[in-house]
Each structure stands twice: as structure tokens, then as C-alpha cells.
PDB file of N, H, CA, C and O in Angstrom:
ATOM      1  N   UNK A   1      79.818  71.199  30.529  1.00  0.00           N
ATOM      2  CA  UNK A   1      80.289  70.332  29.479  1.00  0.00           C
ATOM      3  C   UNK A   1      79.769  70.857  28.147  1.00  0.00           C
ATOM      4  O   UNK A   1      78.554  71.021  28.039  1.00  0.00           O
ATOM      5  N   UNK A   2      80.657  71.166  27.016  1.00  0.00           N
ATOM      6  H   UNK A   2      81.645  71.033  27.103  1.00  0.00           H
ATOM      7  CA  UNK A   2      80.238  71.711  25.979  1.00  0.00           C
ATOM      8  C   UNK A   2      79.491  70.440  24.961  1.00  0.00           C
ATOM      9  O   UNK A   2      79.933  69.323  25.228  1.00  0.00           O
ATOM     10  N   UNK A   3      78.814  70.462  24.250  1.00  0.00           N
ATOM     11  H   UNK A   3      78.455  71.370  24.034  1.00  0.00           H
ATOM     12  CA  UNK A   3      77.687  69.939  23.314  1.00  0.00           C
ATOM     13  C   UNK A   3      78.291  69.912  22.121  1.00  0.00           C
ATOM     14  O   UNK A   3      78.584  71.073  21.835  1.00  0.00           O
ATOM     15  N   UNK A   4      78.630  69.157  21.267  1.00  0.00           N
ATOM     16  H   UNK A   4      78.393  68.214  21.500  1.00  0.00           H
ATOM     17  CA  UNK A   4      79.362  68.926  19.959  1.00  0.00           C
ATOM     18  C   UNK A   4      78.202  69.481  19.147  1.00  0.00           C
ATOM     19  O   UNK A   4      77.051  69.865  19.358  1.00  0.00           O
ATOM     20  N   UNK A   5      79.188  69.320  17.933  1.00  0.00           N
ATOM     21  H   UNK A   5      80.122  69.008  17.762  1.00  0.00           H
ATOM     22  CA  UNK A   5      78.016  69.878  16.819  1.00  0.00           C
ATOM     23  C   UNK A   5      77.357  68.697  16.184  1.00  0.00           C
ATOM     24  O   UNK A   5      76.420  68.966  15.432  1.00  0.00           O
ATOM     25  N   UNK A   6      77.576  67.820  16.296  1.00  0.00           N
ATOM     26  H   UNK A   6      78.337  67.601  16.907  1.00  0.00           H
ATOM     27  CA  UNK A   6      76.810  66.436  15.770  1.00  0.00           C
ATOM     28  C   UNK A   6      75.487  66.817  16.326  1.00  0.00           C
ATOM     29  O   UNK A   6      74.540  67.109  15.596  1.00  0.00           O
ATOM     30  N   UNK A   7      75.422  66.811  17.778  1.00  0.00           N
ATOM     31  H   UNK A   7      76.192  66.574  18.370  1.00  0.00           H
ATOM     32  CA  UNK A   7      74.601  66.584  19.327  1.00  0.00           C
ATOM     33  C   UNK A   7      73.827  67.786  18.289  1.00  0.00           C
ATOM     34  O   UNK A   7      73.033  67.433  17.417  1.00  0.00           O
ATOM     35  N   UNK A   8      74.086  68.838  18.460  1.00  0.00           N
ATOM     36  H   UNK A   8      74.731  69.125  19.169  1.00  0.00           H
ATOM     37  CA  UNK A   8      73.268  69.856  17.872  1.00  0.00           C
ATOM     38  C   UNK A   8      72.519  69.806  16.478  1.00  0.00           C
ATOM     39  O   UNK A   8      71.437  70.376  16.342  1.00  0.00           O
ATOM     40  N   UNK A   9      73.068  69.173  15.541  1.00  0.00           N
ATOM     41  H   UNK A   9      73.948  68.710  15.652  1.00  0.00           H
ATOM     42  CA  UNK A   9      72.261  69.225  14.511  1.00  0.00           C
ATOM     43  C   UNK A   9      71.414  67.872  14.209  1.00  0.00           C
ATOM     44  O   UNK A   9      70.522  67.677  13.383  1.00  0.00           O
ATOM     45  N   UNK A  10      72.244  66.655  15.551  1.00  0.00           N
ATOM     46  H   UNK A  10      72.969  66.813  16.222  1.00  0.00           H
ATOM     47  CA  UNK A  10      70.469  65.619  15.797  1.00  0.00           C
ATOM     48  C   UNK A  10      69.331  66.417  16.459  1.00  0.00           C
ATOM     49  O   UNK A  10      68.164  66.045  16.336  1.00  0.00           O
ATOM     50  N   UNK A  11      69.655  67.468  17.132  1.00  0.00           N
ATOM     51  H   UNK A  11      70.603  67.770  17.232  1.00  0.00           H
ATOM     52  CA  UNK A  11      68.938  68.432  17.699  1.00  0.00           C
ATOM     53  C   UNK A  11      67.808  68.825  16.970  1.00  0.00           C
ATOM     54  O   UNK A  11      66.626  68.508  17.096  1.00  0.00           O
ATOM     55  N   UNK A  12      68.603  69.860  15.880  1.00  0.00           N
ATOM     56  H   UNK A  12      69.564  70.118  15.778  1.00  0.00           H
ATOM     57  CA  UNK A  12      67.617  70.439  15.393  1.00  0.00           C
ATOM     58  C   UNK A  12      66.689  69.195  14.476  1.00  0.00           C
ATOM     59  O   UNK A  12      65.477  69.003  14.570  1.00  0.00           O
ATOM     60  N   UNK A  13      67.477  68.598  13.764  1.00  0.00           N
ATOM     61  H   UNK A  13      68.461  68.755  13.688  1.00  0.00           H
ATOM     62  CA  UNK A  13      67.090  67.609  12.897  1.00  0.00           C
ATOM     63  C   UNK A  13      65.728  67.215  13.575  1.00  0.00           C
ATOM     64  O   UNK A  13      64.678  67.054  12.953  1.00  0.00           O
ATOM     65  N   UNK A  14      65.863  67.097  14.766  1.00  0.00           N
ATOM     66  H   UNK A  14      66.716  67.227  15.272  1.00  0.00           H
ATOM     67  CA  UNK A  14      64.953  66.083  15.593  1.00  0.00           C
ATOM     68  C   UNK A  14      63.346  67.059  15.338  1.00  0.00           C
ATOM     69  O   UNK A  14      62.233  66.663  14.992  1.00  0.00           O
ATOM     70  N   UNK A  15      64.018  68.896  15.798  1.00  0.00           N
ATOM     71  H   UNK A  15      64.922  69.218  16.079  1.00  0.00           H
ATOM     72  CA  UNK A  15      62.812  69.836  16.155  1.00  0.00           C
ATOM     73  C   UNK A  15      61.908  70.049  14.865  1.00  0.00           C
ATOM     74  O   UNK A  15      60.735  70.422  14.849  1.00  0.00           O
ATOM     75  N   UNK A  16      62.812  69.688  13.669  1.00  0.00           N
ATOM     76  H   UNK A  16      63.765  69.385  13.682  1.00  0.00           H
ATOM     77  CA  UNK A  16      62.243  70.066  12.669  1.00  0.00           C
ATOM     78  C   UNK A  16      61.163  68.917  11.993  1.00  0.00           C
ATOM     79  O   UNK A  16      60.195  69.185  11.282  1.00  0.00           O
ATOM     80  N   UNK A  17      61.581  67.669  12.392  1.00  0.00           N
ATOM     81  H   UNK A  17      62.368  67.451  12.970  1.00  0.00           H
ATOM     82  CA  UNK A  17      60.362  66.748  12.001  1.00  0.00           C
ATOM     83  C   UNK A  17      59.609  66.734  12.724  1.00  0.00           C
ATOM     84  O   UNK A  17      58.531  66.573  12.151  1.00  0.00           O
ATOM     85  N   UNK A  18      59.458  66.839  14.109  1.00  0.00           N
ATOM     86  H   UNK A  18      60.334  66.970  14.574  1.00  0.00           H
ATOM     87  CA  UNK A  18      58.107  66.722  14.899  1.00  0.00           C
ATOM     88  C   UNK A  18      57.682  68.805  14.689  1.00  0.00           C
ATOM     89  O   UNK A  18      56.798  69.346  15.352  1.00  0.00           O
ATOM     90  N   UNK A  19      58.392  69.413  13.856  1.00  0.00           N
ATOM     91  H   UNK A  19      59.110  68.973  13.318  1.00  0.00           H
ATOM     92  CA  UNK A  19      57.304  70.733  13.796  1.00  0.00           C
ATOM     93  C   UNK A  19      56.567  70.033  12.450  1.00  0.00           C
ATOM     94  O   UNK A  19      55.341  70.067  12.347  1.00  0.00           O
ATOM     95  N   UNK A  20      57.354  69.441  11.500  1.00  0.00           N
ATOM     96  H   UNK A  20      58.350  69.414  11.583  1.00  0.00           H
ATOM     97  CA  UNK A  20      56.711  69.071  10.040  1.00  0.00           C
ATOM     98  C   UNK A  20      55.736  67.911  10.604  1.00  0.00           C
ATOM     99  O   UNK A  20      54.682  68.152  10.015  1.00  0.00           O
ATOM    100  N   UNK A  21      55.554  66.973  11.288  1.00  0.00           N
ATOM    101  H   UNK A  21      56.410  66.778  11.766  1.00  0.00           H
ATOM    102  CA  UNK A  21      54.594  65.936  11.448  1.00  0.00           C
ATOM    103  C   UNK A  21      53.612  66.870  12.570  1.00  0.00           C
ATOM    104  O   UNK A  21      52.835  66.172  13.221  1.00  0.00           O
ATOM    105  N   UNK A  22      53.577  68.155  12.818  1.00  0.00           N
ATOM    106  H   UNK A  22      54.208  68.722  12.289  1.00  0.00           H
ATOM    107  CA  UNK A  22      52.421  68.854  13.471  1.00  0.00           C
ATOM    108  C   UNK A  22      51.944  69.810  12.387  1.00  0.00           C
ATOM    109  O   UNK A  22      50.737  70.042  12.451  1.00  0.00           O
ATOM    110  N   UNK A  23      52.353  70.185  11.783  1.00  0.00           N
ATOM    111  H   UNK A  23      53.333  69.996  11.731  1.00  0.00           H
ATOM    112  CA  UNK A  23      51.564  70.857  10.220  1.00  0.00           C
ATOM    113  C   UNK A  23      51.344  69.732   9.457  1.00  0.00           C
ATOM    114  O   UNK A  23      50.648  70.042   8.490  1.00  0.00           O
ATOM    115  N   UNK A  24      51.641  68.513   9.463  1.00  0.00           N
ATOM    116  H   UNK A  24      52.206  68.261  10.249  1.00  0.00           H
ATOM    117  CA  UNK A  24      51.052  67.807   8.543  1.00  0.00           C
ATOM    118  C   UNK A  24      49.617  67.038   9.387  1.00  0.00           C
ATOM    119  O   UNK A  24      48.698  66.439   8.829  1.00  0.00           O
ATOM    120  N   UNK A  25      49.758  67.239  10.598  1.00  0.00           N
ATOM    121  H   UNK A  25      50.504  67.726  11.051  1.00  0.00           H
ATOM    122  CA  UNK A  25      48.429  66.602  11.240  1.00  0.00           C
ATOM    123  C   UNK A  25      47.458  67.407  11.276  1.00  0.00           C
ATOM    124  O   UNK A  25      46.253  67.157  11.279  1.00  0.00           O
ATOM    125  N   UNK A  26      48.273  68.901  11.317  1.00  0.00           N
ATOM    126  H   UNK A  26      49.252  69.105  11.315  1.00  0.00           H
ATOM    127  CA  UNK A  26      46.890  70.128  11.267  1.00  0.00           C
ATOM    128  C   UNK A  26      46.342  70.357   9.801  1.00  0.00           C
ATOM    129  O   UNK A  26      45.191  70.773   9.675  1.00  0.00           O
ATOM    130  N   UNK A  27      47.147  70.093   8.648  1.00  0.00           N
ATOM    131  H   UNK A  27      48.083  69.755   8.750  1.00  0.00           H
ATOM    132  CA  UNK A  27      46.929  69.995   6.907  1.00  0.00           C
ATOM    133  C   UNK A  27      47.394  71.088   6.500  1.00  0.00           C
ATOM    134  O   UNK A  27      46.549  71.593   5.761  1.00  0.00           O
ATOM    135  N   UNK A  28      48.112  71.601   6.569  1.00  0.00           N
ATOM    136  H   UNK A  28      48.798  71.191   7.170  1.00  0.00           H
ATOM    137  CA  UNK A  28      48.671  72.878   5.835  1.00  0.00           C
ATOM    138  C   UNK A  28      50.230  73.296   6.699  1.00  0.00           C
ATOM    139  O   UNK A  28      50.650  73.104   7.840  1.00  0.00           O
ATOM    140  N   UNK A  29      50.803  74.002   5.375  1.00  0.00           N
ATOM    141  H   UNK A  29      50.461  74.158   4.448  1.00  0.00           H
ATOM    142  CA  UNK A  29      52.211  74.502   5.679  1.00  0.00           C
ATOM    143  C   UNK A  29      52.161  76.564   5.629  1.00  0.00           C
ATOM    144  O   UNK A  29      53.112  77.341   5.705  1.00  0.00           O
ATOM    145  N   UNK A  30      50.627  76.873   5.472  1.00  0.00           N
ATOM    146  H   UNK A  30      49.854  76.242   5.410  1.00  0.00           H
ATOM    147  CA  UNK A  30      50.595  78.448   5.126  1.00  0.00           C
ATOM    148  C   UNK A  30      50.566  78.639   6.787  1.00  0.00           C
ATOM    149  O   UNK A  30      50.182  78.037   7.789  1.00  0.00           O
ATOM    150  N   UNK A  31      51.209  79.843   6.416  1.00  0.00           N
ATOM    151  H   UNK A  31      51.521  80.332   5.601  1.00  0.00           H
ATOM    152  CA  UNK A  31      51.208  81.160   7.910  1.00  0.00           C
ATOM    153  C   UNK A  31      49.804  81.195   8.341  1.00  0.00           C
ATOM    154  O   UNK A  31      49.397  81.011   9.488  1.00  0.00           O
ATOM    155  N   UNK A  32      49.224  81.409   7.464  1.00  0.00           N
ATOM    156  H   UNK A  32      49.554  81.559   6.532  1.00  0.00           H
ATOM    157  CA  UNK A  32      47.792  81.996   7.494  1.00  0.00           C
ATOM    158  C   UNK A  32      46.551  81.089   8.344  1.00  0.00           C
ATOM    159  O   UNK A  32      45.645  81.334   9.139  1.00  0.00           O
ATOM    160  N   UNK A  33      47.010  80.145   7.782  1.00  0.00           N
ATOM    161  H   UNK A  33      47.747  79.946   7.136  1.00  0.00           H
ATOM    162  CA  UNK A  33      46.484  78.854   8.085  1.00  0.00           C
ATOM    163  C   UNK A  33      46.451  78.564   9.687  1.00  0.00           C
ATOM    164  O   UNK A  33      45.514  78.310  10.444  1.00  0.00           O
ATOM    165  N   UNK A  34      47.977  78.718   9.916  1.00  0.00           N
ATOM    166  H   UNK A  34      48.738  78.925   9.301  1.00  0.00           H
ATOM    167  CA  UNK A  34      48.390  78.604  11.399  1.00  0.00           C
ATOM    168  C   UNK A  34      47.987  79.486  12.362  1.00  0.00           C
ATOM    169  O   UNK A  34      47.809  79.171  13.538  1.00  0.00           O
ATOM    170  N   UNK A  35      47.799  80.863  11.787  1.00  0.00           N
ATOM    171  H   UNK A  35      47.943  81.119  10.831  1.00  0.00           H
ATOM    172  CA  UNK A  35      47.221  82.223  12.750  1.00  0.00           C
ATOM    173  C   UNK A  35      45.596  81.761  13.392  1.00  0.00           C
ATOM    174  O   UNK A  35      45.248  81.608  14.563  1.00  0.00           O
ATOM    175  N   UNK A  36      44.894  81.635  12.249  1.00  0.00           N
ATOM    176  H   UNK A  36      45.176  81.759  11.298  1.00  0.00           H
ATOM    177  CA  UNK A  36      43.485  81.826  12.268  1.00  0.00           C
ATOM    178  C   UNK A  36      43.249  80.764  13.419  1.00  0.00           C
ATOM    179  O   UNK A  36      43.231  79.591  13.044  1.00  0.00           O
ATOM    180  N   UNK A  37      43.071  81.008  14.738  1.00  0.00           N
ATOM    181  H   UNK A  37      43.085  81.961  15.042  1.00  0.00           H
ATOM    182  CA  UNK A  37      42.310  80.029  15.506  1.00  0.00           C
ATOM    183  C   UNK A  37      44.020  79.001  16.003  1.00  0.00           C
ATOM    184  O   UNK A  37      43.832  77.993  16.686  1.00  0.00           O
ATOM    185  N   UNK A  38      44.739  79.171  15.815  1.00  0.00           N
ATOM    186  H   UNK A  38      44.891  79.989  15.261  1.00  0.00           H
ATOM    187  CA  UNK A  38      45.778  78.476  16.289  1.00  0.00           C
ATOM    188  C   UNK A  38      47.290  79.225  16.752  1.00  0.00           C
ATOM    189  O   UNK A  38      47.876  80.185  16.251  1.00  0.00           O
ATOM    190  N   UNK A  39      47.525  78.639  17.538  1.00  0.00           N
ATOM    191  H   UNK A  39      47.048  77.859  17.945  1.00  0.00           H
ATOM    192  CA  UNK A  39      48.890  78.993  18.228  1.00  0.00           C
ATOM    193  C   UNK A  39      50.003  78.109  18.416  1.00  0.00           C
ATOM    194  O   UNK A  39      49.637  76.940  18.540  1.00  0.00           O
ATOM    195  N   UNK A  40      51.533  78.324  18.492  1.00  0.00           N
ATOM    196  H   UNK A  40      51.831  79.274  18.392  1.00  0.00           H
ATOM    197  CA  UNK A  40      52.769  77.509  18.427  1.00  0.00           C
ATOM    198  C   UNK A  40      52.510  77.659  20.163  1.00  0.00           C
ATOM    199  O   UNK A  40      52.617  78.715  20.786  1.00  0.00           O
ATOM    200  N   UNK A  41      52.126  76.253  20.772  1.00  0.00           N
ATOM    201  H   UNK A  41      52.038  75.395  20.266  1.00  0.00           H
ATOM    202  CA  UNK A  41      52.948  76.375  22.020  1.00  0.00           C
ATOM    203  C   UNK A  41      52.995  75.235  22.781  1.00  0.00           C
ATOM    204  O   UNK A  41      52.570  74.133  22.435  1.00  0.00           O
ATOM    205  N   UNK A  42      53.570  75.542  23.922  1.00  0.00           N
ATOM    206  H   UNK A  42      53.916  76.438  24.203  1.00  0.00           H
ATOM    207  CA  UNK A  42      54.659  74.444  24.699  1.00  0.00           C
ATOM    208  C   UNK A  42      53.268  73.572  25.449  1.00  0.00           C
ATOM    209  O   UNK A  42      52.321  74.336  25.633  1.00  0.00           O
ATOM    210  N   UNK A  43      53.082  72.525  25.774  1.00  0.00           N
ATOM    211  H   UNK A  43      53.851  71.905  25.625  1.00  0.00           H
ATOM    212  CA  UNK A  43      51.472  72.104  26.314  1.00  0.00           C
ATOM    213  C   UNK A  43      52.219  71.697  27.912  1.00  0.00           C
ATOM    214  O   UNK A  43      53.182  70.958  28.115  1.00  0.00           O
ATOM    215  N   UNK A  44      51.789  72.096  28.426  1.00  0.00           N
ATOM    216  H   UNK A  44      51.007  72.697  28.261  1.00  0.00           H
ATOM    217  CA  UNK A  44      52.083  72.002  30.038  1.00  0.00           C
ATOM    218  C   UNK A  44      51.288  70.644  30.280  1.00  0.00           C
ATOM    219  O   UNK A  44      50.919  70.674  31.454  1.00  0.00           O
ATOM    220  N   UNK A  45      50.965  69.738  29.811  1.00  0.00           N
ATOM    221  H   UNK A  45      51.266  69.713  28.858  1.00  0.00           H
ATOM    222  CA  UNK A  45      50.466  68.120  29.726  1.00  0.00           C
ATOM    223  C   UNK A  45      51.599  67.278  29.318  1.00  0.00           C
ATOM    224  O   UNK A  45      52.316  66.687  30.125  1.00  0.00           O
ATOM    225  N   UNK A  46      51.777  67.231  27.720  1.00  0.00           N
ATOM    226  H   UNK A  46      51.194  67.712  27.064  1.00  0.00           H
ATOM    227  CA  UNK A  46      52.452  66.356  27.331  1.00  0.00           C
ATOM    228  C   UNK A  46      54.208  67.244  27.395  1.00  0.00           C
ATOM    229  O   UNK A  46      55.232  66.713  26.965  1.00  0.00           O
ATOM    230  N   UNK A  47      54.160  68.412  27.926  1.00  0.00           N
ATOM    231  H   UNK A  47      53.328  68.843  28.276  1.00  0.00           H
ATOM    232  CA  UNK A  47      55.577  69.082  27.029  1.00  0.00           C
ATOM    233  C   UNK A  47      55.987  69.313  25.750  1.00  0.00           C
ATOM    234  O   UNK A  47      57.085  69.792  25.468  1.00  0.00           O
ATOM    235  N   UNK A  48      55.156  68.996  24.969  1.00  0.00           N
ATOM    236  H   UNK A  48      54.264  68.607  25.198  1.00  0.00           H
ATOM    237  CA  UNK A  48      55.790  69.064  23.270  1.00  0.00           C
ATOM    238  C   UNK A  48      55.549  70.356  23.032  1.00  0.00           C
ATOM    239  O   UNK A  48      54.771  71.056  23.680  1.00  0.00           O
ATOM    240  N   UNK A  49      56.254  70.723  22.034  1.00  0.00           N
ATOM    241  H   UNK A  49      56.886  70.155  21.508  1.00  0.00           H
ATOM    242  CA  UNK A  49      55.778  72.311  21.349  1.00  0.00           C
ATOM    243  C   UNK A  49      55.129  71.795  20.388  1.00  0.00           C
ATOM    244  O   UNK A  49      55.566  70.996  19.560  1.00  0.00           O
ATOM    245  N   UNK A  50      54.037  72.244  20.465  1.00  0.00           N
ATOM    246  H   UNK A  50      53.682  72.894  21.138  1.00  0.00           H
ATOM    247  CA  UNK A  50      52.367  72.022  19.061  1.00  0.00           C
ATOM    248  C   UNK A  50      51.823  73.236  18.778  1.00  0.00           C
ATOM    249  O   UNK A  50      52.033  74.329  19.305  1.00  0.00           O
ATOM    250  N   UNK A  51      50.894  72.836  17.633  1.00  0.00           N
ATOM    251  H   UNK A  51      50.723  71.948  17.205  1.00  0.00           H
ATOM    252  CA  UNK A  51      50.350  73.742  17.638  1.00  0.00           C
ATOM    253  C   UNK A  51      48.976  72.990  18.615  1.00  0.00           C
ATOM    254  O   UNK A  51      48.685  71.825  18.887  1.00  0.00           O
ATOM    255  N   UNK A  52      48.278  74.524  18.988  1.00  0.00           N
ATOM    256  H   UNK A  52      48.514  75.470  18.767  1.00  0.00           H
ATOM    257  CA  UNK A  52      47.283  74.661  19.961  1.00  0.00           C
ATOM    258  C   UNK A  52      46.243  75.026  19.264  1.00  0.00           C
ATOM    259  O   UNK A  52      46.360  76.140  18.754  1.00  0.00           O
ATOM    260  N   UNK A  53      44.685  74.145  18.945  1.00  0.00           N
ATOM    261  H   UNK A  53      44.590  73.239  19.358  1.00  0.00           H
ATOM    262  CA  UNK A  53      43.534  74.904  18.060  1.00  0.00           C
ATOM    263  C   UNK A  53      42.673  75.406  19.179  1.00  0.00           C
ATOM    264  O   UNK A  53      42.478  74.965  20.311  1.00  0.00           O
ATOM    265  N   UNK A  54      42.283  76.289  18.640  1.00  0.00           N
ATOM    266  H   UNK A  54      42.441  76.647  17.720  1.00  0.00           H
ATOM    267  CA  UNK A  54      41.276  77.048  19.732  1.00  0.00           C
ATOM    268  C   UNK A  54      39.843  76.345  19.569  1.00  0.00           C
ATOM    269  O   UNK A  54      39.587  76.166  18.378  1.00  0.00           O
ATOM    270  N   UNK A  55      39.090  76.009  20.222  1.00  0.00           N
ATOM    271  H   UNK A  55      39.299  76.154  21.190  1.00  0.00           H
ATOM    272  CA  UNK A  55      37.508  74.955  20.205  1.00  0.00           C
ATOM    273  C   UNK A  55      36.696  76.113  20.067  1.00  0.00           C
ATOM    274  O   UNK A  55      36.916  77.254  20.472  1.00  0.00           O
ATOM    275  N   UNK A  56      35.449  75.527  19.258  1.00  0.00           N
ATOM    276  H   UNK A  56      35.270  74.600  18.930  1.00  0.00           H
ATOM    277  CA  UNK A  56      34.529  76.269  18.903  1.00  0.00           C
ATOM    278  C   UNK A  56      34.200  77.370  19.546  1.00  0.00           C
ATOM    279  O   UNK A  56      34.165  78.516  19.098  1.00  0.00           O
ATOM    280  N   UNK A  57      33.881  76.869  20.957  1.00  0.00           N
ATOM    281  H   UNK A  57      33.910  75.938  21.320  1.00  0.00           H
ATOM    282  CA  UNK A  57      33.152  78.254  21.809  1.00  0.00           C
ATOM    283  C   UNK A  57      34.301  78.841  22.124  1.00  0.00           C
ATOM    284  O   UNK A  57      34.132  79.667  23.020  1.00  0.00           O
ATOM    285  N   UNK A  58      35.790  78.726  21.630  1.00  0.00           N
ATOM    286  H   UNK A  58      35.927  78.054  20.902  1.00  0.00           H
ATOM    287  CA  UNK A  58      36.753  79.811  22.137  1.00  0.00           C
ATOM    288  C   UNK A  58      37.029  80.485  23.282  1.00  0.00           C
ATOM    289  O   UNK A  58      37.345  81.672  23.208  1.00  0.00           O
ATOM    290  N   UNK A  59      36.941  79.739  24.684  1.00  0.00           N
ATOM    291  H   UNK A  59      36.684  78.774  24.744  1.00  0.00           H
ATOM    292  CA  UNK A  59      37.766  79.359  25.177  1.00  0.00           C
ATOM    293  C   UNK A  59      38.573  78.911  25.743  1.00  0.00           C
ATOM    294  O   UNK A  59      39.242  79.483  26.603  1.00  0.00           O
ATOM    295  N   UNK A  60      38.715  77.431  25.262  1.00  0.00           N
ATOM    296  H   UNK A  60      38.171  76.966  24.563  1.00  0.00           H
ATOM    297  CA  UNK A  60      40.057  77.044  25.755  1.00  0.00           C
ATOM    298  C   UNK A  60      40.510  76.198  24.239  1.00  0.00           C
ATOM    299  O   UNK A  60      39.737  75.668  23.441  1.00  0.00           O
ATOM    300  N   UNK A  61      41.923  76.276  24.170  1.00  0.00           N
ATOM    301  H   UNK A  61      42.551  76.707  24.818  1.00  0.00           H
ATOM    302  CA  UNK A  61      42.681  74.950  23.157  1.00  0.00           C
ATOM    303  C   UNK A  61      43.235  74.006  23.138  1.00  0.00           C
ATOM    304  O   UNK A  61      43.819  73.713  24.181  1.00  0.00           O
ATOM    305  N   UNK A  62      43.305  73.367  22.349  1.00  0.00           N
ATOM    306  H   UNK A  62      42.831  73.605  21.502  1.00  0.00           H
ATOM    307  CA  UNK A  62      43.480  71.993  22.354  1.00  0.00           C
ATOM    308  C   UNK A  62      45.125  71.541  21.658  1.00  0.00           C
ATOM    309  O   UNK A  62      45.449  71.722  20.484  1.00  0.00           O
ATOM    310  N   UNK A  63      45.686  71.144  22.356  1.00  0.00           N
ATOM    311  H   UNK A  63      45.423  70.998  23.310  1.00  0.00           H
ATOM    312  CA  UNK A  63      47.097  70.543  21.781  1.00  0.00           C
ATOM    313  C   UNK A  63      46.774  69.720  20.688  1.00  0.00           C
ATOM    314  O   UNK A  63      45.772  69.006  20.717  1.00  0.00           O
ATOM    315  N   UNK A  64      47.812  69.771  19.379  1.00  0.00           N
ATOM    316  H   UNK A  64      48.626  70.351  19.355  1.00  0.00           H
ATOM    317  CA  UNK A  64      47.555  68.772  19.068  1.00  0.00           C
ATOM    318  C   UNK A  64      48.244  67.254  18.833  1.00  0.00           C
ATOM    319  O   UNK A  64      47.815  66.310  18.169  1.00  0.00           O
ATOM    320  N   UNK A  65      49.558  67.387  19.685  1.00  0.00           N
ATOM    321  H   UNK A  65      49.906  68.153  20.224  1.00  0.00           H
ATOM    322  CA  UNK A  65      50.388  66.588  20.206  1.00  0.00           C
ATOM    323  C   UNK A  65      49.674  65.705  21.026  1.00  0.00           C
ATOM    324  O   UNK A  65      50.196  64.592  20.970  1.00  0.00           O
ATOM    325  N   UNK A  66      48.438  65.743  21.960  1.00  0.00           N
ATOM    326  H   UNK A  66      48.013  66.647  22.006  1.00  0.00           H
ATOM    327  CA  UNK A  66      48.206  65.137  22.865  1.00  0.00           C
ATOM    328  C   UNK A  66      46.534  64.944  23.340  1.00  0.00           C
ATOM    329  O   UNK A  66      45.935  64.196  24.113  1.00  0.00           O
ATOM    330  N   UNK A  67      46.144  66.107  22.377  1.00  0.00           N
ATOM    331  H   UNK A  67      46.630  66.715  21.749  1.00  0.00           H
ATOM    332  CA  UNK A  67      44.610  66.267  22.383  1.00  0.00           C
ATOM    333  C   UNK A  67      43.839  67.056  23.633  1.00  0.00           C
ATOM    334  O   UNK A  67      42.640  66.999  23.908  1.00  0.00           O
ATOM    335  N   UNK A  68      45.257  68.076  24.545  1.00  0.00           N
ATOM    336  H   UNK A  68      46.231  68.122  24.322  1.00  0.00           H
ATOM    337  CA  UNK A  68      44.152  67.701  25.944  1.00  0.00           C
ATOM    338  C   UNK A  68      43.921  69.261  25.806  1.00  0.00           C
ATOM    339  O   UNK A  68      44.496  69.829  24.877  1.00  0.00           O
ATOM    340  N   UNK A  69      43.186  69.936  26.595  1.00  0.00           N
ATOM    341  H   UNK A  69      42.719  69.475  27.350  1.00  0.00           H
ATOM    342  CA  UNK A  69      43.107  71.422  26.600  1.00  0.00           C
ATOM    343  C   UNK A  69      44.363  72.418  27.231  1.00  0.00           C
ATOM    344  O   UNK A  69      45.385  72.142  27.860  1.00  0.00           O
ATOM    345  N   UNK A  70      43.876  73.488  26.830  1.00  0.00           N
ATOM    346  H   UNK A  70      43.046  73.712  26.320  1.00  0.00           H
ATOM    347  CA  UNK A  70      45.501  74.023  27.923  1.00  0.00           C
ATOM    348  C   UNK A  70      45.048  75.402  28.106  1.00  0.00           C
ATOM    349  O   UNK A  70      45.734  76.197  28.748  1.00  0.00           O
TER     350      UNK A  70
END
């Protein structure tokens, strides 16, 4: 069954505020910001795509969709 284009751009619409309400929980919109100690990824807990901070002793990280390690 093909997917209209409405369907698709509530889609993206949708991906793009929960990426903007995860840079606004981490405080910054720089690249740079996001590299150092953090990663874009999928959390095998909650499923969301977050970003992931790496914990002090480095290693393991922390979602920040959900708080849990991964």
C-alpha cells in the first residue's frame, strides 16, 4: 500500500521536533557540541533515536530520551 505525501511530511514533521526537543534537552544546536562525548542513536530500551552521552568513566552511555545505559 503506497503512503501519501501528507502521511510523509507528518512524518518528517514529527522526526524533526523530537530531534529539536533532544538538542534542546542536551543545550546546544553546534556539531561540535554533539561529537565531544556524544552520539545520534537508536536506544534498544525505549526505541527513540537520541542522542547518547557517554558517563564519566567512559564506558557505557546514557540515552537521553529515557536515561537508561546502552
Amino acid at each position: 500500500m503506497a503512503t501519501t505525501a501528507e502521511r510523509l511530511r507528518n512524518r518528517e514533521e514529527d522526526l524533526l521536533k523530537r530531534y529539536l526537543r533532544a538538542l534542546a534537552r542536551e543545550g546546544g544546536t553546534n556539531e561540535m557540541e554533539v561529537g565531544r562525548g556524544r552520539e545520534l542513536r537508536t536506544c534498544p530500551e525505549c526505541g527513540e533515536r537520541a542522542i547518547a552521552r557517554l558517563e564519566p568513566s567512559g564506558t557505557w552511555y546514557v540515552c537521553s530520551a529515557c536515561g537508561r545505559y546502552t
